[in-house]
N, C-alpha and C positions, 0 to 999 in steps of 0.2 A: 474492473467493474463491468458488470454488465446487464439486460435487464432493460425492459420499458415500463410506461407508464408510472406507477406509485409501486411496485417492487424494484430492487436491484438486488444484484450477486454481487458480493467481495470478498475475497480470499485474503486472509489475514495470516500474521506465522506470529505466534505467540511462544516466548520461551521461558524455562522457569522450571525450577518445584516442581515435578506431576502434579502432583495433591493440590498447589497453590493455581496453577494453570488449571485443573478441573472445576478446583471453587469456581473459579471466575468463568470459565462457562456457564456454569451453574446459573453463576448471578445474573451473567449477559443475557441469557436465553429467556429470562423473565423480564429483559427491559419491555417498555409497550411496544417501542420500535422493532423490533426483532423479532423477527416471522419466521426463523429457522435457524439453527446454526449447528453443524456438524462437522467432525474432524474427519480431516481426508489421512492423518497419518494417526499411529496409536499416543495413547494420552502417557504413554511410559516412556514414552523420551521425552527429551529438555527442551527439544523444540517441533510443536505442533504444527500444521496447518489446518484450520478452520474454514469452510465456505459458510458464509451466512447469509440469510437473505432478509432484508431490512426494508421496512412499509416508510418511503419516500416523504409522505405527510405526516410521519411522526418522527423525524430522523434528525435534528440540532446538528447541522452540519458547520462544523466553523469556514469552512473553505466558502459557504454557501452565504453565513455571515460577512466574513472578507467583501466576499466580491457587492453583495449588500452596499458594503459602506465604500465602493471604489475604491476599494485597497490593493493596491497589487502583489501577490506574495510568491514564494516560491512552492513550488510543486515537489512532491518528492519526501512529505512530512516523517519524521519518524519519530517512534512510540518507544519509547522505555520506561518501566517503574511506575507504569501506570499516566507519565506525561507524554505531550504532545508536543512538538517541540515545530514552532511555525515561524519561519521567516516572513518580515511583509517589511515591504521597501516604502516609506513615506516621504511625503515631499515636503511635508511640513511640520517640523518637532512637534507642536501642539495636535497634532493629530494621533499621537499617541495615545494621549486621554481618552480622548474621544472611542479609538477602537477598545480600550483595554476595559471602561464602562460599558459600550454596549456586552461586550463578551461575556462581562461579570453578568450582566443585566438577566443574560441569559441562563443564568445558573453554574456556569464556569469556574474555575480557580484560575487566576492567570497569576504569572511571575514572567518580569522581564528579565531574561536571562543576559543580555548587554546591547547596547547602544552604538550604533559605527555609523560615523558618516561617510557616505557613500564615496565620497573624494580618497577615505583611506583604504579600499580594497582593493588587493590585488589578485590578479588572476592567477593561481600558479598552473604548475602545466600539470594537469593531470586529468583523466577521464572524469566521466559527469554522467552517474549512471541516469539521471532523470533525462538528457539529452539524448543518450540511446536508446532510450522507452518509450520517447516521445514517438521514435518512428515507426514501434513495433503498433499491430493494430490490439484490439481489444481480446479476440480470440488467438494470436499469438502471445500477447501478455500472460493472461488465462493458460493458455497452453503448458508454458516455460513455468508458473509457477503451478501449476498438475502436479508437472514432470520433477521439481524438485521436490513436493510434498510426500510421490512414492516411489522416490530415491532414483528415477532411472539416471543423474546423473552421479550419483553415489559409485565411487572405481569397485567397492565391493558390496556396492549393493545390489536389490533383485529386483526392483524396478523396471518394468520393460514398456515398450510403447502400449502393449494392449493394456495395461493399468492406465496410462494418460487416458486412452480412448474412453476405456469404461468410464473411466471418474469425469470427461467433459463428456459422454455419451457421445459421442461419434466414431466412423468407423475409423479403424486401427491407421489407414492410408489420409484421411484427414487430419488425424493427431500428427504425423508424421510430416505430413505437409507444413504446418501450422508450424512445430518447433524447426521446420529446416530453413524453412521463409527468416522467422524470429533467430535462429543461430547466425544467417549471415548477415545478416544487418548487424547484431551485435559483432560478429566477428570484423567486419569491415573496420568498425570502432576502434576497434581493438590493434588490427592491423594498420589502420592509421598512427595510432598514439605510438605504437611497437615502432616505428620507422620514420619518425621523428630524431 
């Protein structure tokens, strides 16, 4: 995400149906929130990338709701099927209610998908992409997902850095910069967990 005041940028990857992923641009582009929204890859493959730009004062953010109600939940949300699927860690069973009314209050469909007390989770070993993202900045985030929306990590794709450049507008040597900074932090990650 990126963006000050009452605009932000966020790049979203939508997959599906061409024809079902166009509708729904369609429909998204006419919400009041939504100030822009255009595809960075073509609408004929299964999986698009979208940058959109969303007006801040009209935008029903649930994360924004969360932190509202001092919830504390996990970062990292993902969307399938049209759901939103959000972890939040409570410290007191009855406060359930409480978050899943205001949510609805808000025009929402919620379902609670399962229940775990915190006592039964285990950590297994394995990478945590939201802990590797944490450390990337906002313009390397931004950068990495450019680069994946016009293939340049694709083995036969044609993706090259000066499509990153163009599509974040900066020169060829900043884009370049931005995913090399963002590759080794992610790589260290990676190279960590590898030598375990």
């Amino acid at each position: 995400m990126t963006g000050g005041g009452n605009r932000r940028k966020r790049i979203i990857e939508l997959s599906g149906d061409p024809e079902q992923v166009e509708g729904f641009l369609t429909e998204f582009r006419e919400a009041d929130s939504i100030v822009a929204a255009e595809s960075l890859s073509p609408l004929s493959r299964g999986r698009v990338y979208v940058v959109f730009v969303y007006d801040l004062t009209e935008w029903d953010s649930i994360s924004e709701s969360l932190s509202e109600l001092g919830v504390h939940y996990k970062m990292g949300t993902t969307i399938s099927a049209g759901w939103e699927r959000w972890t939040v860690y409570l410290e007191e069973p009855d406060e359930l209610s409480r978050v899943v009314d205001h949510l609805r209050g808000a025009g929402n469909e919620v379902e609670l998908v399962s229940n775990v007390e915190m006592s039964e989770l285990s950590t297994p070993d394995q990478l945590h992409a939201d802990q590797m993202l944490e450390e990337l900045t906002v313009r390397q985030r931004d950068a990495l997902a450019t680069a994946i929306a016009v293939d340049y990590y694709e083995h036969d794709g044609d993706g090259a850095i000066a499509d990153v450049a163009e599509a974040l507008d900066v020169a060829e040597t900043t884009a370049w910069e931005h995913l090399s900074r963002a590759e080794g932090k992610l790589m260290r990650h990676v190279g960590d967990y590898l030598s375990r």
